[in-house]
C-alpha positions as CSV (number, residue, x, y, z in Angstrom):
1,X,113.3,23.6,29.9
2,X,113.1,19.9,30.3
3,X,109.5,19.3,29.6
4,X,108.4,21.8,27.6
5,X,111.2,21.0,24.8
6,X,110.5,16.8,25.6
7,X,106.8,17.5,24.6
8,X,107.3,19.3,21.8
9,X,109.6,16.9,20.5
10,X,107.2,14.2,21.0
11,X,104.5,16.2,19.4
12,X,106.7,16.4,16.2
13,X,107.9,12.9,16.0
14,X,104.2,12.0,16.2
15,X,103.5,14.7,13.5
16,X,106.5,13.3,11.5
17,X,105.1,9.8,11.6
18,X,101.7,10.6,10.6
19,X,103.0,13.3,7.9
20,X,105.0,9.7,6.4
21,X,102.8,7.2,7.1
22,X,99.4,7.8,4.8
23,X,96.4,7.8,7.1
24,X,94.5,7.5,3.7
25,X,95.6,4.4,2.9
26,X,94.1,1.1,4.7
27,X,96.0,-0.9,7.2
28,X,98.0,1.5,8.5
29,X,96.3,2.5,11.6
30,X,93.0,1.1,13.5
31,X,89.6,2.1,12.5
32,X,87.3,4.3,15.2
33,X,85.7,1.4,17.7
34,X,82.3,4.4,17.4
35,X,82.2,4.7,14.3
36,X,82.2,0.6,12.9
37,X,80.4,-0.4,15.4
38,X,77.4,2.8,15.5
39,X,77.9,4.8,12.5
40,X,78.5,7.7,14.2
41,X,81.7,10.3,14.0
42,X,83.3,11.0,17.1
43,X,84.8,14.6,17.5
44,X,88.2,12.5,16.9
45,X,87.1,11.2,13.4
46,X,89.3,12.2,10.9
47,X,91.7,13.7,13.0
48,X,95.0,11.4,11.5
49,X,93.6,12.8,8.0
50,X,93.8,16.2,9.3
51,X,97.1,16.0,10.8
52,X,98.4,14.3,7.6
53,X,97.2,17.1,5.6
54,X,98.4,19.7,8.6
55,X,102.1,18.2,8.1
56,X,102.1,18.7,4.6
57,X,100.7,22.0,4.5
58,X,97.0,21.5,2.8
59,X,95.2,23.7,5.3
60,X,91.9,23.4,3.6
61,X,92.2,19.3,3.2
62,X,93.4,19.5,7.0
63,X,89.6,21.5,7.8
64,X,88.2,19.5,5.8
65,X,88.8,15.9,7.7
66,X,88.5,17.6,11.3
67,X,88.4,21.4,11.6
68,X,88.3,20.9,15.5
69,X,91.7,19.2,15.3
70,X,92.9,22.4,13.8
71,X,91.7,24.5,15.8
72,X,93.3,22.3,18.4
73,X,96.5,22.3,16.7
74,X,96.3,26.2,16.8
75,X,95.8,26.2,20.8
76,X,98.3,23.8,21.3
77,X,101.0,26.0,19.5
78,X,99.6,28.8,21.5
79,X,100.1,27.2,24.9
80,X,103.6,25.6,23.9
81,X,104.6,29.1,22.9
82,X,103.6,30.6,26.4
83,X,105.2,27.4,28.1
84,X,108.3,27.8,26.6
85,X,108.7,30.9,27.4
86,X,107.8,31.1,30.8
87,X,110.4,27.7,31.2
88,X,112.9,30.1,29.2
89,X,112.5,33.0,31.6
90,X,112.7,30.4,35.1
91,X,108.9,30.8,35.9
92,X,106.8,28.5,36.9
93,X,104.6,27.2,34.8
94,X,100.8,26.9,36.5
95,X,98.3,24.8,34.7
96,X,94.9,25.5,36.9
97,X,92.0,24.7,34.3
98,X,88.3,25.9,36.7
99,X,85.3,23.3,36.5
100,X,83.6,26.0,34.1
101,X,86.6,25.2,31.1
102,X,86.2,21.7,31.5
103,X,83.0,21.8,31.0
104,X,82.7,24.1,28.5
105,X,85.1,22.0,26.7
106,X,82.9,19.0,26.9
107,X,79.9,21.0,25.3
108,X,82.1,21.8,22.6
109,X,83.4,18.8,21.8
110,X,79.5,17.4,22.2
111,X,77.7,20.5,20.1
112,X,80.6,19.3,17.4
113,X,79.6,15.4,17.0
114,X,76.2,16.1,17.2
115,X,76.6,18.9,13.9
116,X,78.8,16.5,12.3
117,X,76.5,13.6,12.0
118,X,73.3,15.6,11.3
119,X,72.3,15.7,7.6
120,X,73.2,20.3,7.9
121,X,76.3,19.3,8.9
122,X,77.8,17.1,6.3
123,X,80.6,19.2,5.6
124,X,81.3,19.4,9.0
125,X,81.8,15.1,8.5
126,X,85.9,13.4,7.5
């Protein structure tokens, strides 16, 4: 029970910390290398926004900076779910991710920066 409970602690620290400390407000945490330096969102742009907003409960402000950060904040409560409870019940816990996942991760995360910085897909933009 060890690791699940550690990383789920550690996830809500972090949460905590950006939930207090204003990722709205400049100086608080570094600006994206991409973006100053090209001008272009990465699929992480926006995400401290959106998990500021996440911790405090503003769902649409949360989609608003990085929908794909929710949705990732959905999967990972998902998958801690199913991990503590297999760690619960004394099974082990198998994490065997195929070529196909990764990669259809990577498209994702690609077909997602691409619509964000296209003029269509302003909203899509922190």
């Amino acid at each position: 029970m060890f690791a699940p409970v550690a990383t789920l602690a550690g996830v809500a620290a972090a949460f905590a910390y950006v939930g207090a400390v204003d990722p709205n407000e400049p100086g608080h945490y570094p600006v994206c290398p991409l973006l100053r330096f090209t001008g272009v969102y990465c699929p992480g742009c926006g995400g401290l926004r959106s998990a500021h907003a996440f911790a405090h409960g503003d769902l649409p402000a949360a989609l608003g900076a990085n929908a794909l950060a929710v949705v990732g904040y959905g999967l990972f409560g998902v998958l801690m779910t199913f991990w503590l409870i297999r760690a619960f019940r004394g099974e082990p816990v198998r994490l065997a991710i195929s070529s196909v996942w990764w990669w259809g991760i990577g498209a994702v995360l690609a077909l997602f920066t691409l619509v964000r910085n296209l003029p269509f897909g302003s909203a899509l933009a922190p």
